[in-house]
N, C-alpha and C positions, 0 to 999 in steps of 0.2 A: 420730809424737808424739801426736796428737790419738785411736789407739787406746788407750795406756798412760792419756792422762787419760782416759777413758772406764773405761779396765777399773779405776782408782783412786776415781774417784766409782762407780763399781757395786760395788767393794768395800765404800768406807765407809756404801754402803747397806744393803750386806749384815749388815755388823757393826750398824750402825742396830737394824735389824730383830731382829735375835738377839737384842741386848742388851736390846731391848722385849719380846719374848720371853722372856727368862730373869725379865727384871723380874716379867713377872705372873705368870709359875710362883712366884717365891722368894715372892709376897704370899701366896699362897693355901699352901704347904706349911707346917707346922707341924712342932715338935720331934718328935712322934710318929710322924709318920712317915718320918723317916728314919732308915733302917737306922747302924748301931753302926759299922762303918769303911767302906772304899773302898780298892780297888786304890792307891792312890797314899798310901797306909798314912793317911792323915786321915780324920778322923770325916766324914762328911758332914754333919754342924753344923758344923766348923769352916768345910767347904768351901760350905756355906753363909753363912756367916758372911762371909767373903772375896768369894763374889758380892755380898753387898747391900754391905761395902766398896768395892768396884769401882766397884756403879752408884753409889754415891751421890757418889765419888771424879770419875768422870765429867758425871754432872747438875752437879756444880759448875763444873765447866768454863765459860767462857765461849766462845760461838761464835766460831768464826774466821771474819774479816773476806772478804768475798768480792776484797776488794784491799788492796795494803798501801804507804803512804809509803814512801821509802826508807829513810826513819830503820827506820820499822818493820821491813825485809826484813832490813836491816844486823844488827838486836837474833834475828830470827827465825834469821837464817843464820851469825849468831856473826861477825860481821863488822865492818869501818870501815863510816862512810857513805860514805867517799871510793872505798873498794876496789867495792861497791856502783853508786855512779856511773862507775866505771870500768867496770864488768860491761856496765851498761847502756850505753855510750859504745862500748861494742865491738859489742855486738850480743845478748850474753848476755841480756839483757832486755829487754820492751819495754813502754811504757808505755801506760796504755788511753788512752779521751778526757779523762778524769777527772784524766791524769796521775799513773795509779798504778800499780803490778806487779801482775796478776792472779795471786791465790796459789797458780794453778794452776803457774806457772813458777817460786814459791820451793818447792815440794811437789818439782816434778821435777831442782830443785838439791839439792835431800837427798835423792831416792832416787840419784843420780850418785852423790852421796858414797860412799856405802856398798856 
């Protein structure tokens, strides 16, 4: 379990960095130059255009909590608060010292889902 979190925080790092990346390529490319379409039949203005929607779609975002109340887990995971404290009452989750779900283990309830 603790490799899957591992290869999921070194993803979202990954992405992290790309997407800081792209940021400061889209600051600095201007309409000039880029070419008139792209393989995926879009102008690459538009697909420009869609990048700086992305990032700025994302900068809005608010961080995610490094732990989360149960109310919290319950709204994250589409769930009761009661189904929730049952999760945890079984063993499904465990609570830190803080008394709260590290969101590493509401992260690895929704990749199970899917």
């Amino acid at each position: 379990m603790s490799d899957s979190l591992a290869d999921i925080r070194n993803a979202a790092l990954r992405l992290q960095r790309d997407a800081e990346a792209l940021a400061k390529a889209a600051q600095h490319c201007t309409h000039d130059e880029v070419p008139e379409t792209s393989p995926a039949g879009l102008s690459d203005a538009e697909i420009l255009r869609i990048a700086h929607r992305a990032l700025e779609l994302h900068a809005a975002q608010h961080p995610r909590p490094p732990h989360v109340t149960i109310s919290q887990a319950a709204e994250m995971l589409g769930l009761s608060r009661r189904t929730v404290s049952k999760m945890l009452h079984a063993g499904q989750f465990r609570l830190n010292r803080c008394g709260r779900i590290p969101i590493e283990q509401i992260d690895l309830v929704h990749s199970m889902e899917r």
